[in-house]
C-alpha positions in Angstrom: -15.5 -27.6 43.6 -17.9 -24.9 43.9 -14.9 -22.4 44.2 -13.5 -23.7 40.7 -16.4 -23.7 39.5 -16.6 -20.0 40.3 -13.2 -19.1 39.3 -14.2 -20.6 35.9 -16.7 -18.4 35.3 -14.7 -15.1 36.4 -11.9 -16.4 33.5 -14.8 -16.5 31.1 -16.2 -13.2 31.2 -12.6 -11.6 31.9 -11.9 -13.0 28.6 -15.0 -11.8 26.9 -14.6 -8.4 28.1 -10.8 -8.6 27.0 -11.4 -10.1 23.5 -15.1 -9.0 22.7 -15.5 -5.6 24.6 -12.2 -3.7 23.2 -12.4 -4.2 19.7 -16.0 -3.3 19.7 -15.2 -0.2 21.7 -12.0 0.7 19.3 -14.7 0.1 16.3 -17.2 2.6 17.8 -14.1 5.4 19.1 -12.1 5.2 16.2 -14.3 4.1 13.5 -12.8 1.8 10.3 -9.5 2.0 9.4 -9.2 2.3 5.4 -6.5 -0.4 4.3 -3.4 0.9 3.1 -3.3 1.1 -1.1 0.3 0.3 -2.1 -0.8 0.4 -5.9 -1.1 4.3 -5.4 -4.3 3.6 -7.6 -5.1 7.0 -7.4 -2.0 7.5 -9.5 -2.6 8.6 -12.8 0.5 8.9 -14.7 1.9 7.8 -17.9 5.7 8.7 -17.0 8.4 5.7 -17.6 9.7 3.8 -13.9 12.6 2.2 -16.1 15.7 3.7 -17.9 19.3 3.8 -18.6 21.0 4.8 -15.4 23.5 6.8 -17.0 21.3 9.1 -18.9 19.4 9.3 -15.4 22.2 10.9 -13.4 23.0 13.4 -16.2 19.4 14.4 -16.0 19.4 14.6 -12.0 22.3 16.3 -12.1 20.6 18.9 -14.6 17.2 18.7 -13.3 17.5 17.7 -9.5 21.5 18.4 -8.0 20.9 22.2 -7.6 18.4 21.2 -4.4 19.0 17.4 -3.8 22.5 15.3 -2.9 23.4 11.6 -3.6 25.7 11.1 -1.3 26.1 7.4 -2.5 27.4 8.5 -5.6 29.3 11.3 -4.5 26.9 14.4 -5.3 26.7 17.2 -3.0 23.4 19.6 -3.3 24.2 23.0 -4.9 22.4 24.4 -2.4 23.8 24.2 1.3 21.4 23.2 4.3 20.8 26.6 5.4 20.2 28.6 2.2 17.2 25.8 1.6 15.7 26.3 4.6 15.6 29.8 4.2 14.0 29.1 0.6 12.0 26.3 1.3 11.4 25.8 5.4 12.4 22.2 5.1 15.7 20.6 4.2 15.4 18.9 0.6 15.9 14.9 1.0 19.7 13.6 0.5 18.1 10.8 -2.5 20.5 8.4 -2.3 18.1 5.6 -0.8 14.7 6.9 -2.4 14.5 4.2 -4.7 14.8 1.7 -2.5 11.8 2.7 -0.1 9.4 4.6 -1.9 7.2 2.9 -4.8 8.7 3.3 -8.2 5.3 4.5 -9.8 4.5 6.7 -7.0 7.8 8.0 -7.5 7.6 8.6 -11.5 4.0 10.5 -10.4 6.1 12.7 -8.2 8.7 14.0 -10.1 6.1 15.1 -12.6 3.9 16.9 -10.4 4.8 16.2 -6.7 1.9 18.4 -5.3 -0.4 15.7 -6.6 1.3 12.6 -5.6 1.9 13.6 -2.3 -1.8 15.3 -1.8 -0.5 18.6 -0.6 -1.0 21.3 -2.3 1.7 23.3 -0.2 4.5 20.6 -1.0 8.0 22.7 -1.2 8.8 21.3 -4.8 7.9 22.4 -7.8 6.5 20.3 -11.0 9.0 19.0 -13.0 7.2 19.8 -16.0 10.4 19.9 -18.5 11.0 16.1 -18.1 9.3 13.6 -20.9 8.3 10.4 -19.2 10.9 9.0 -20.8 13.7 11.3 -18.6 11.7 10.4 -15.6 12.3 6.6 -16.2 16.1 7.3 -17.2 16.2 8.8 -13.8 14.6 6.3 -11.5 16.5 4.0 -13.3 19.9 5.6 -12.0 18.2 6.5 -8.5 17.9 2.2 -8.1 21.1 1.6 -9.5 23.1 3.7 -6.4 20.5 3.0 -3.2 21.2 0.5 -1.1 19.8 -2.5 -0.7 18.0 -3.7 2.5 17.6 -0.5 4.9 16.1 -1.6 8.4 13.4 -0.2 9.9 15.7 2.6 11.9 17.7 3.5 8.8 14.5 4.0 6.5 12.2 6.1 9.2 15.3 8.5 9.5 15.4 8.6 5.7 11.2 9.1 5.0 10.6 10.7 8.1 13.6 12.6 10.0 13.6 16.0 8.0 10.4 16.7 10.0 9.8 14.1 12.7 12.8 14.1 15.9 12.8 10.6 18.0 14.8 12.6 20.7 14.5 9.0 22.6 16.9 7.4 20.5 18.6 10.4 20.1 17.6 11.5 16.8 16.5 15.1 15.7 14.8 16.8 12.7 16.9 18.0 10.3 14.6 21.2 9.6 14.1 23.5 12.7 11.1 23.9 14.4 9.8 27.4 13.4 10.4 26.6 9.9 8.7 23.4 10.0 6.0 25.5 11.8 6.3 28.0 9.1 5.7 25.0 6.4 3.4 22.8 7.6 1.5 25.1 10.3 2.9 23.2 13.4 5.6 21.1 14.6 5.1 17.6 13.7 5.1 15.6 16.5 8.4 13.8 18.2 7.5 9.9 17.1 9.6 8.4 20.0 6.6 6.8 22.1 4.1 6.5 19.0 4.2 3.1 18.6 2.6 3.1 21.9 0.4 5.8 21.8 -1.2 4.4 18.2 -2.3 1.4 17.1 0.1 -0.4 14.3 -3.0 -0.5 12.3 -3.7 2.6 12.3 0.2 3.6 11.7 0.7 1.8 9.0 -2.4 3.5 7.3 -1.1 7.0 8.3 1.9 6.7 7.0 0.6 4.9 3.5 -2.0 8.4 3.2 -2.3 10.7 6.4 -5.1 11.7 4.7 -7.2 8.9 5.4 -5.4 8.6 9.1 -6.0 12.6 9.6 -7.8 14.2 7.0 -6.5 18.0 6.9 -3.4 17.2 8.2 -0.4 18.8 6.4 2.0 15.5 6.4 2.5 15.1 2.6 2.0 11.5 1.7 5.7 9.5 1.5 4.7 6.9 -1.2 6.7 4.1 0.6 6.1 0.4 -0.5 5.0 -2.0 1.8 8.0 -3.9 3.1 9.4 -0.2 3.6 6.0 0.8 5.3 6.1 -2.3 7.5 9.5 -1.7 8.7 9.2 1.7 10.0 6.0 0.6 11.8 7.8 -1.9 13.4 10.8 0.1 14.3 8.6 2.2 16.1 6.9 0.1 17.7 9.8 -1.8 19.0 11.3 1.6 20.5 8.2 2.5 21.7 8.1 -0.3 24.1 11.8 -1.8 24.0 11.7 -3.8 27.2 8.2 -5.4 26.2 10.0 -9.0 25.5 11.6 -9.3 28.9 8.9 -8.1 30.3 6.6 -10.4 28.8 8.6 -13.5 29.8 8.8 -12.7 33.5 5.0 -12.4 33.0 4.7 -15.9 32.3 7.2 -17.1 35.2 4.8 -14.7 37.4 1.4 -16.3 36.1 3.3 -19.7 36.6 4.2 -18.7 39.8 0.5 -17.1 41.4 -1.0 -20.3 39.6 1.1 -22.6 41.5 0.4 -21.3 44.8 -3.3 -21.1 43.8 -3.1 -24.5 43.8 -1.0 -24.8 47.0 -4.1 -22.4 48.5 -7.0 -24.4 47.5 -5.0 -27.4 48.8 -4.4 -26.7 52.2 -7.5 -24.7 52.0 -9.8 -28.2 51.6 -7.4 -29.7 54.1 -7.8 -27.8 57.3 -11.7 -27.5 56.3 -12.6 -30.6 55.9 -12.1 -31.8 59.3 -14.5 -28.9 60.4 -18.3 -29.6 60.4 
């Protein structure tokens, strides 16, 4: 009994060092995480996020087609891949999906002044100052009518995050080279195969709402993605960050099961040969 007894009291503070200790040491090393704001509050803008679609994609084709594609409605950039980057160091977006994953008023803030709505000041596009909010609400309207419904988590990180960002685990690699993404943002950004592992999700998912309040100074413009669009990419990466973690977890229960079993077994035969010894 007094070996139970002791064994009690080892689960105990095991379990207060697990559960009490490390969130008070992750408080003190990293500080509070600022919530993610998926109202963009910060978003002053007056610009329309409805329209008619096919006043929308005469104005992107006017306005928007000589840099970006739509490949899901057939419209190829006027500018090829390698002319932009030689322009721009970064590979403007293929759009086709854009309404689908990134907030609608965050989006009508960006078209009108995407330095702004993004938070950096060094963002590749230029001001779309010759659209009335009533254009940018034609187009958003036509940029929901052709994006697909229902991207997973893989399909929407490539789309918000693999002009820059390479997950060379899964095989996937920036579309913009590495000295012109060092050219434009002052370093390579980082390959995000293992970052579900190597950051919290909490932490992840308020990065990638504003890097600013995850890294302030960092040059990663802010995406604008919702919160279902947010969440999935989070937990796309932290699913290949760790992708045997479910096996691995239930042949950790069949092993606990196991070394609890013969702890019982032990402490069995242990009170049997002893208590024949005085």
């Amino acid at each position: 009994m007094k070996e139970l007894k002791i064994l009690l009291i080892l689960v105990v503070v095991v379990l207060v060092g697990y559960w009490g200790i490390e969130p008070y040491a992750h408080s003190v090393m990293h500080g509070e995480v600022k919530k993610p704001d998926y109202n963009y509050s910060d978003l002053k803008t007056t610009a329309a996020t409805t329209g008619d679609p096919a006043k929308g994609k005469e104005l992107f084709v006017a306005n928007c087609a000589s840099c970006h594609g739509l490949k899901n409605d057939g419209i190829n950039p006027g500018m090829d891949k390698n002319a932009a980057i030689a322009s721009f160091n970064v590979v403007p977006p293929d759009l086709s999906n854009i309404a689908a994953i990134v907030d609608h008023k965050f989006l009508a803030a960006f078209i009108k002044n995407p330095q702004q709505a993004t938070e950096n000041p060094k963002f590749a596009m230029p001001p779309m100052a010759q659209l009335s909010d009533e254009d940018v609400g034609h187009i958003i309207a036509y940029l929901s009518s052709v994006a697909k419904k229902n991207l997973d988590g893989k399909e929407i990180t490539i789309e918000a995050c693999g002009r820059c960002h390479s997950i060379k685990y899964q095989k996937i690699y920036a579309e913009t080279p590495a000295e012109n993404l060092k050219a434009y943002l002052g370093k390579v950004p980082p390959d995000l195969s293992v970052m579900g592992k190597a950051k919290e999700l909490e932490y992840l998912e308020t990065f990638i709402n504003n890097p600013q309040n995850g890294l302030p100074g960092t040059s990663m413009p802010r995406l604008g993605l919702t919160k279902e669009s947010t969440e999935k990419v989070v937990a796309y990466l932290d699913q290949i960050a760790d992708p045997h973690r479910e096996q691995r977890n239930k042949l950790g229960m069949w092993v606990i099961g196991y070394l609890v079993v013969m702890a019982g077994l032990t402490f069995a035969w242990k009170k049997k040969i002893w208590k024949n010894i005085h």
